[in-house]
C-alpha positions in Angstrom: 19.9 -7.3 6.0 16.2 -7.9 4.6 14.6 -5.2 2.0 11.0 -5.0 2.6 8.0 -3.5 0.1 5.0 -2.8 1.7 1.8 -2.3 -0.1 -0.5 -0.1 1.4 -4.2 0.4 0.0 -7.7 1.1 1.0 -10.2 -1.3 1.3 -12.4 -2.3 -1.3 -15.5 -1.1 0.0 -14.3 2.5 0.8 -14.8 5.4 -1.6 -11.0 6.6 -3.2 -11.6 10.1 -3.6 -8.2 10.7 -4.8 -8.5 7.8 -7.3 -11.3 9.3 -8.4 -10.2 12.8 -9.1 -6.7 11.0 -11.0 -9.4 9.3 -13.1 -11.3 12.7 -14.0 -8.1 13.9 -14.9 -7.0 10.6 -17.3 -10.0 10.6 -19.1 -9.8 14.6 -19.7 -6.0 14.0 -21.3 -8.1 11.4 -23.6 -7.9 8.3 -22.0 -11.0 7.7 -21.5 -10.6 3.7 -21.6 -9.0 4.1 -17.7 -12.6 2.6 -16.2 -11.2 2.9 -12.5 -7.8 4.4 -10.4 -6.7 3.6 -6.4 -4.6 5.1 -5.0 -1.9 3.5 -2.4 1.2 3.7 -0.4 4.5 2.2 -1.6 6.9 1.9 1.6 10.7 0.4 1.4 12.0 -0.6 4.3 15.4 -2.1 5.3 15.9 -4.4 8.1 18.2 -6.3 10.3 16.8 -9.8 11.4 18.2 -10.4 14.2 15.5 -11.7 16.4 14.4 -14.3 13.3 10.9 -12.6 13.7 10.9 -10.3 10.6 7.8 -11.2 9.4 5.9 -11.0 12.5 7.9 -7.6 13.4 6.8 -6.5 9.7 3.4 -7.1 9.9 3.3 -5.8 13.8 4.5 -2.3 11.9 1.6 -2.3 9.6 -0.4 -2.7 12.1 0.4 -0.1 14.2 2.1 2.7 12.0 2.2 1.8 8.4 -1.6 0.8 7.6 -4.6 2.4 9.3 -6.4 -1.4 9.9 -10.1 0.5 9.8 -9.9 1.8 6.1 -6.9 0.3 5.0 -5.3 -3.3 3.5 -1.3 -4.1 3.4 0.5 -6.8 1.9 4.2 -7.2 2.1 7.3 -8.7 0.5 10.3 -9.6 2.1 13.5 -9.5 -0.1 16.6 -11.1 1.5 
């Protein structure tokens, strides 16, 4: 059994409203030395490698479920 942590995130060059607003919100508790915020998707996931292809299934599921490949980035780490 493999524990997985994927790291989901938008790209660089996209506008993170939400970031944005958490920002607004930091600096009007008085931190105001918080220069920028993203916001991303933390996932756990716990799999069976049976097939030896964990990473390639992995990466297959960010792909195609976990990460939206037009607007976002993933990384992943595979705990075993």
């Amino acid at each position: 059994m493999a524990k997985v942590n994927v790291y989901v995130t938008l790209k660089p060059s996209l506008l993170d409203v939400q970031g944005k607003v958490v920002q607004g919100a930091l600096e009007n508790l008085g931190y105001s030395n918080v220069t920028g915020v993203r916001i991303g998707k933390y996932i756990e996931l716990e799999i069976e490698d049976s097939n030896n292809r964990l990473e390639q299934d992995v990466d297959e599921m960010c792909r195609k479920l976990l990460a939206n490949p037009n607007t976002e980035t993933y990384r992943f780490e595979i705990e075993r």
